[in-house]
C-alpha positions as CSV (number, residue, x, y, z in Angstrom):
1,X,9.2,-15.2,32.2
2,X,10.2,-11.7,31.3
3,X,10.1,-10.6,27.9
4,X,12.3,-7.8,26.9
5,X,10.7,-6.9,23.2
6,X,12.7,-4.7,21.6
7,X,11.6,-5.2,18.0
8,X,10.3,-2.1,15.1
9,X,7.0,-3.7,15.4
10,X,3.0,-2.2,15.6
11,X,0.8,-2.2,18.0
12,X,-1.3,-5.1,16.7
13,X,2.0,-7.1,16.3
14,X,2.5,-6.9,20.1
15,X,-0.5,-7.0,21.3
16,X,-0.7,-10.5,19.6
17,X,2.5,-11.8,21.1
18,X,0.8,-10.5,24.6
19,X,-2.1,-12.7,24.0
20,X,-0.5,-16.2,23.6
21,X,1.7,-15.8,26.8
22,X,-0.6,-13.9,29.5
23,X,1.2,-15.7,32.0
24,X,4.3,-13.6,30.9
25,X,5.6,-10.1,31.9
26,X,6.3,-7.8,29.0
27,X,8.4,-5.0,28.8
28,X,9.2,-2.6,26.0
29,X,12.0,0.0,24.8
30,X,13.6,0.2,21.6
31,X,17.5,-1.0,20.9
32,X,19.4,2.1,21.3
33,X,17.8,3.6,24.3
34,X,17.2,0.5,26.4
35,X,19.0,0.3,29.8
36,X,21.7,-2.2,31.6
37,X,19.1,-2.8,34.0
38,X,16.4,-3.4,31.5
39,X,19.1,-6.5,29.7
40,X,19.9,-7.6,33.7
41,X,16.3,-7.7,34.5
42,X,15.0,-9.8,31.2
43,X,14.9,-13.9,30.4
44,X,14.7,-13.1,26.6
45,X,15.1,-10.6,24.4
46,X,12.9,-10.1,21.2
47,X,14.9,-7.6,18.8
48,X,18.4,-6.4,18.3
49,X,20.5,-4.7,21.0
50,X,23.3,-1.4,20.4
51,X,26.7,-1.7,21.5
52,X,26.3,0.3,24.7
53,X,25.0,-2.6,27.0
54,X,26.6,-5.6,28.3
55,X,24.9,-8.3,26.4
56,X,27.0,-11.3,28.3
57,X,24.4,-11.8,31.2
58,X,23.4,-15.3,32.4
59,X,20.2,-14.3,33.4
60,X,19.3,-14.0,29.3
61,X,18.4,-17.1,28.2
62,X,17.4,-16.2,24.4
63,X,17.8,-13.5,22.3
64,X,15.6,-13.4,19.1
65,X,16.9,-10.9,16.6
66,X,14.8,-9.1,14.5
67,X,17.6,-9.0,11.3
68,X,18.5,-11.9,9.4
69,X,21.6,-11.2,9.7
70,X,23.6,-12.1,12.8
71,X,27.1,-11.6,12.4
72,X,27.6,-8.7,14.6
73,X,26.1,-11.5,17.8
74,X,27.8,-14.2,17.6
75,X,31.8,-12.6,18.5
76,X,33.5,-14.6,21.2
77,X,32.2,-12.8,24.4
78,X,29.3,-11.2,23.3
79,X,26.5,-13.3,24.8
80,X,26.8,-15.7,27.5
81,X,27.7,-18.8,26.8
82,X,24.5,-20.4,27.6
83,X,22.5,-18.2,25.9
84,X,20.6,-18.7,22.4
85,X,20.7,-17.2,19.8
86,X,17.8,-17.2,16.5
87,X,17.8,-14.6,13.7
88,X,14.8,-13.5,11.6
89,X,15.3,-15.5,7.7
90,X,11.9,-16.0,6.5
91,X,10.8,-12.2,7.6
92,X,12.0,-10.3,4.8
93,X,12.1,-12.8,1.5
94,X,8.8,-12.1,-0.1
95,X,9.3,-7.9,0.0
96,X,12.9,-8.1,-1.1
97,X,11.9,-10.6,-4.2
98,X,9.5,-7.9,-5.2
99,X,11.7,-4.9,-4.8
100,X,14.6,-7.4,-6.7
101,X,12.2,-7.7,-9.5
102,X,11.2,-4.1,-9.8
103,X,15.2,-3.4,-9.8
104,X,15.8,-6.1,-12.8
105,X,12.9,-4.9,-14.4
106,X,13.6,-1.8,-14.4
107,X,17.3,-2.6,-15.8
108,X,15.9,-4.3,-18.5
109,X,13.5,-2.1,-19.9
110,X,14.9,1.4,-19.4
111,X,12.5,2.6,-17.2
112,X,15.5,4.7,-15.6
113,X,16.1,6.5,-18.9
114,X,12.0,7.4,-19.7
115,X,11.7,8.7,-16.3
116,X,15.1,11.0,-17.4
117,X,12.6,11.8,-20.3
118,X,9.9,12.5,-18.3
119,X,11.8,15.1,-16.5
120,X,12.3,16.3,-20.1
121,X,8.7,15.7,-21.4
122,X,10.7,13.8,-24.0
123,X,9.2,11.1,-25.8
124,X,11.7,8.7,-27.4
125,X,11.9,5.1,-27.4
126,X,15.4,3.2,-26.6
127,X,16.0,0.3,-29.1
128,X,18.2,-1.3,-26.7
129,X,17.3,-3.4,-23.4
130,X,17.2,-7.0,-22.0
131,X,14.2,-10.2,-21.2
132,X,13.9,-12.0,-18.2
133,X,12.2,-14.4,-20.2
134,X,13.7,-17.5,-20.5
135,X,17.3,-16.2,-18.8
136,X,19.7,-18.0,-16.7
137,X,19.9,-16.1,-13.3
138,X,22.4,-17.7,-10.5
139,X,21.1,-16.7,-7.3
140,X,24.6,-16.9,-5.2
141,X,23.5,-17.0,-1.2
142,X,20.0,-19.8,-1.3
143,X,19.0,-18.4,2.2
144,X,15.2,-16.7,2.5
145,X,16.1,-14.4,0.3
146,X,17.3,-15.9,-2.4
147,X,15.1,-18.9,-2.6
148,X,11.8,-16.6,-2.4
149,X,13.5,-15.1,-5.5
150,X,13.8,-17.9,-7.4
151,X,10.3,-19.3,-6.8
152,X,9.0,-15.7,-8.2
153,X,11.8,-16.3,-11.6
154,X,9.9,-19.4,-12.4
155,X,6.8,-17.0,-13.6
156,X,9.5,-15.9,-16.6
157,X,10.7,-19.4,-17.4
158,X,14.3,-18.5,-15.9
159,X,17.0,-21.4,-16.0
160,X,18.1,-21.1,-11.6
161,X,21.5,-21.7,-10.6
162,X,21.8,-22.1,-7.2
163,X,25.3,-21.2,-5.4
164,X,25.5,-22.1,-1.9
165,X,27.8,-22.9,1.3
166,X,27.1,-25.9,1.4
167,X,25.5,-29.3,-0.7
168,X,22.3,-30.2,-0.2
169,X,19.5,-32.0,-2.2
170,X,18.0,-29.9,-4.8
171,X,15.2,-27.5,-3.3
172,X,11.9,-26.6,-5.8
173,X,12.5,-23.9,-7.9
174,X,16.3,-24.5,-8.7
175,X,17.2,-26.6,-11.6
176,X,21.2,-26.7,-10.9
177,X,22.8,-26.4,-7.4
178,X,26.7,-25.8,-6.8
179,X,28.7,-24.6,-3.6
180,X,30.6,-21.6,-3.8
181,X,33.7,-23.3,-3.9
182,X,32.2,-23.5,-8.0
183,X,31.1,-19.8,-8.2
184,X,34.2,-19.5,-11.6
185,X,32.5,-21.8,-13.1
186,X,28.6,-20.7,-12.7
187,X,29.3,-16.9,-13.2
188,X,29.6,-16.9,-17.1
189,X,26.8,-19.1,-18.3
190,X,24.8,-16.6,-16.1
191,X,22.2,-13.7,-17.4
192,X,21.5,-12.1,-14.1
193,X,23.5,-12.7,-10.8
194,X,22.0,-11.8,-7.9
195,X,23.9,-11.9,-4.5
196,X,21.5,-12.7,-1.5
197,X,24.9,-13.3,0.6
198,X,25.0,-12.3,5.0
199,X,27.9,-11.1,6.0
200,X,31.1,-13.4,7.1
201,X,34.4,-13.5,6.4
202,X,34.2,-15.5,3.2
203,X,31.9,-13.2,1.6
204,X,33.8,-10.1,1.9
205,X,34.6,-8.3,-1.6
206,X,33.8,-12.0,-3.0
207,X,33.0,-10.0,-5.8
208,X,36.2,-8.5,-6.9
209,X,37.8,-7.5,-10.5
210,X,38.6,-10.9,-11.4
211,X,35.2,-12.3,-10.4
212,X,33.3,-9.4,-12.1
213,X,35.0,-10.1,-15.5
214,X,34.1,-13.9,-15.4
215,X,30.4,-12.7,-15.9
216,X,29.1,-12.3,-19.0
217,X,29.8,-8.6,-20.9
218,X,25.9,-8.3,-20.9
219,X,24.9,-9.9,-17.7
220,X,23.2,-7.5,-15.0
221,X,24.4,-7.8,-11.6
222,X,22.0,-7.3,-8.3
223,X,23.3,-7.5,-4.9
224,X,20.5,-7.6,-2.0
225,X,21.9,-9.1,0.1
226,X,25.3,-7.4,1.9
227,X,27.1,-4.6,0.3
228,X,30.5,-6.0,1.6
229,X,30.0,-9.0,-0.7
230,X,31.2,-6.2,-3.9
231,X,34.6,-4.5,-4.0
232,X,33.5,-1.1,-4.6
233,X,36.5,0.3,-6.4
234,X,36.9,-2.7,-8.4
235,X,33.3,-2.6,-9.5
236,X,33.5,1.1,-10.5
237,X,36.9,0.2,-12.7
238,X,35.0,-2.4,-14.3
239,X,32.1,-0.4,-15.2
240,X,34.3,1.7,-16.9
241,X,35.2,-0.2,-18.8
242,X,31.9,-0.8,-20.3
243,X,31.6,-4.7,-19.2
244,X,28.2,-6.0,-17.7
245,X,24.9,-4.2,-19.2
246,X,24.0,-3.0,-15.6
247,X,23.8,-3.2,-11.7
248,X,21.4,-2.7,-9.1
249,X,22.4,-1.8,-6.0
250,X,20.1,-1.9,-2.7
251,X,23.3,-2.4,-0.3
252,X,27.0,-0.6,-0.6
253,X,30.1,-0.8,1.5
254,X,29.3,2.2,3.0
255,X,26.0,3.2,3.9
256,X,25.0,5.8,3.3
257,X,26.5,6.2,0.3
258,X,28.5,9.3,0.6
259,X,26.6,12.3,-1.9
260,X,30.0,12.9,-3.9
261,X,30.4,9.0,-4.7
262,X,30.7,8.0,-8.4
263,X,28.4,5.0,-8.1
264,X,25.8,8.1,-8.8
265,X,26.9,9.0,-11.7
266,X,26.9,5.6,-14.0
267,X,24.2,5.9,-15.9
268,X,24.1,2.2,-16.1
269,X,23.5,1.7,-12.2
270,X,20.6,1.6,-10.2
271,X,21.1,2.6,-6.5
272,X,18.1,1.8,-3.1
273,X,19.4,3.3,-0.1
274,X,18.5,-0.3,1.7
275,X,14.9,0.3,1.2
276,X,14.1,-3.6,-0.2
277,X,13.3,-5.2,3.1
278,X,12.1,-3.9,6.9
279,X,9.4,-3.6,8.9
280,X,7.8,-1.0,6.7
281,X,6.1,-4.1,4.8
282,X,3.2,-5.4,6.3
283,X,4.3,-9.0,5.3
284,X,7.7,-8.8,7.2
285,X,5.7,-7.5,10.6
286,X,3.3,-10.3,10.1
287,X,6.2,-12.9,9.6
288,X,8.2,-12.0,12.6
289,X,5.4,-11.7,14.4
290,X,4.7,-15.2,13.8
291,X,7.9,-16.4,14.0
292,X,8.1,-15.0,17.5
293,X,5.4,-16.4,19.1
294,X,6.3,-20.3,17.6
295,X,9.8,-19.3,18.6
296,X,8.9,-19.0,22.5
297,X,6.1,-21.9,22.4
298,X,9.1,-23.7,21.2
299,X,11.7,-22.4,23.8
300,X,9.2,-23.0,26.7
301,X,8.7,-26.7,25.5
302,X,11.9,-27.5,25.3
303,X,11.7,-27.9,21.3
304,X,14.2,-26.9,18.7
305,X,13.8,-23.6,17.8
306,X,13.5,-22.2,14.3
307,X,16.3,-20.0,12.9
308,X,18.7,-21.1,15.8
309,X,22.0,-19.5,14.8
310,X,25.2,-21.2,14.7
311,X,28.0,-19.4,16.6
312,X,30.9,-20.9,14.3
313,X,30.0,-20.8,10.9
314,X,27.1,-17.6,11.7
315,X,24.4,-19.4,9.6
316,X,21.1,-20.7,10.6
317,X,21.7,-24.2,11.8
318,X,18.9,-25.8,9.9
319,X,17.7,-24.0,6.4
320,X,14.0,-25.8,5.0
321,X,13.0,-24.7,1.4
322,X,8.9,-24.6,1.1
């Protein structure tokens, strides 16, 4: 079988892959300079492919991405129709829980306004600020990401509300669970609300005006997830208007966020340039690493294979909470 790997990994990361299939032919490029005849000439792909190659080959049997999310893959056309398709949930949770927490945190406790007085060698307290302690967060999108988050909110005694596409039974960690078709009714008995959503066409600006205002006056809003899931404009006229205590921000519409934009400027907004998650974290190259290598066992035995996307609803097909 030939492996096309075109996944941000090490060196030790591939070199482990290479051990448990010497039978296998590697070969390795990166996914904006790899070649037509690199896709024609492959069985499976290991990473995420640029738009200027013809994806739609027969001779590619599975393509493993190295994102979570998979919505720009599964378009009518795209891959051939026999060929599957698995995404990378699992790889990222743990880093973006952390980086979550530090943006909450940091919310809560005006860390944003001592650094300011830092700069100023100022030292004056701020009487005002927010606990985690004993909060009611609703995690909206119970994927990876937002289930790794909520196992980490049970150190603070947080009341979880789970939002998610669909029913199932309740997972460890979350002590209410609702679909989103109930998302009025969760967002103002909610704290914190953090949006862990992918990208479809249900989540796009699910987050507008209307939405924004059902939250609580005080509540802190964190999207990690996908920046289309907040109207932009909407959340800026809001803001304004001096409802919700804060934001955090690790995704926007548009990335990058344009220099002259007046999400800068809110002194009550925290803004990551998508720096949460990636392959800069030791524990997502370890993960996918992982992931990889049970992925192929799997595929060579014929077995279901983990993270197997679903080209309808975009989703992972099956979704196990550990």
């Amino acid at each position: 079988m030939r492996i096309l790997m075109l996944a941000p990994l090490q060196k030790e990361n591939f070199e482990k892959i290479e051990m448990s299939f010497l039978e296998d032919e590697f070969i390795y490029g990166d996914g904006h300079t790899v070649t037509q005849d690199m896709i024609d000439n492959c069985d499976v792909i290991v990473g995420n492919v640029a738009d200027h190659v013809n994806l739609n080959r027969d001779n590619i049997q599975l393509m493993m991405l190295h994102s979570a999310g998979s919505d720009g893959y599964v378009k009518a056309g795209l891959l051939h129709p026999h060929t599957k398709l698995t995404n990378a949930s699992g790889t990222y949770g743990k880093a973006i829980a952390e980086h979550t927490l530090g943006l909450i945190l940091t919310l809560n406790k005006n860390i944003k306004t001592y650094i300011h007085h830092m700069d100023e060698h100022l030292w004056q307290s701020v009487s005002t600020g927010k606990e985690l302690y004993q909060s009611t967060v609703a995690i909206i999108g119970l994927g990876d990401l937002g289930y790794e988050l909520a196992k980490r909110l049970k150190a603070f005694d947080c009341h979880i509300i789970g939002v998610k596409r669909t029913l199932s039974p309740l997972p460890p960690c979350i002590d209410e669970l609702y679909t989103t078709s109930h998302i009025d009714e969760v967002l103002p008995q909610a704290d914190f609300v953090i949006l862990a959503l992918p990208q479809t066409r249900e989540t796009i600006h699910m987050f507008d005006k209307k939405r924004l205002f059902l939250m609580k006056g005080d509540a802190v809003l964190i999207n990690i997830g996908r920046g289309s899931a907040i109207c932009t404009n909407d959340l800026i006229e809001v803001l304004e208007t001096g409802h919700l205590y804060g934001v955090g921000l690790d995704v926007v519409e548009e990335e990058p966020l344009n220099q002259e934009h007046d999400l800068w400027d809110l002194k009550n907004v925290l803004i990551t340039p998508h720096a949460s998650g990636g392959y800069a974290w030791k524990s997502a190259r370890d993960y996918f690493t992982d992931l990889v290598i049970r992925n192929l066992q799997h595929f060579k035995k014929g077995e279901e294979l983990e993270n197997e996307v679903d080209f309808v609803t975009g989703y992972r097909k099956v979704i196990k909470y550990k």
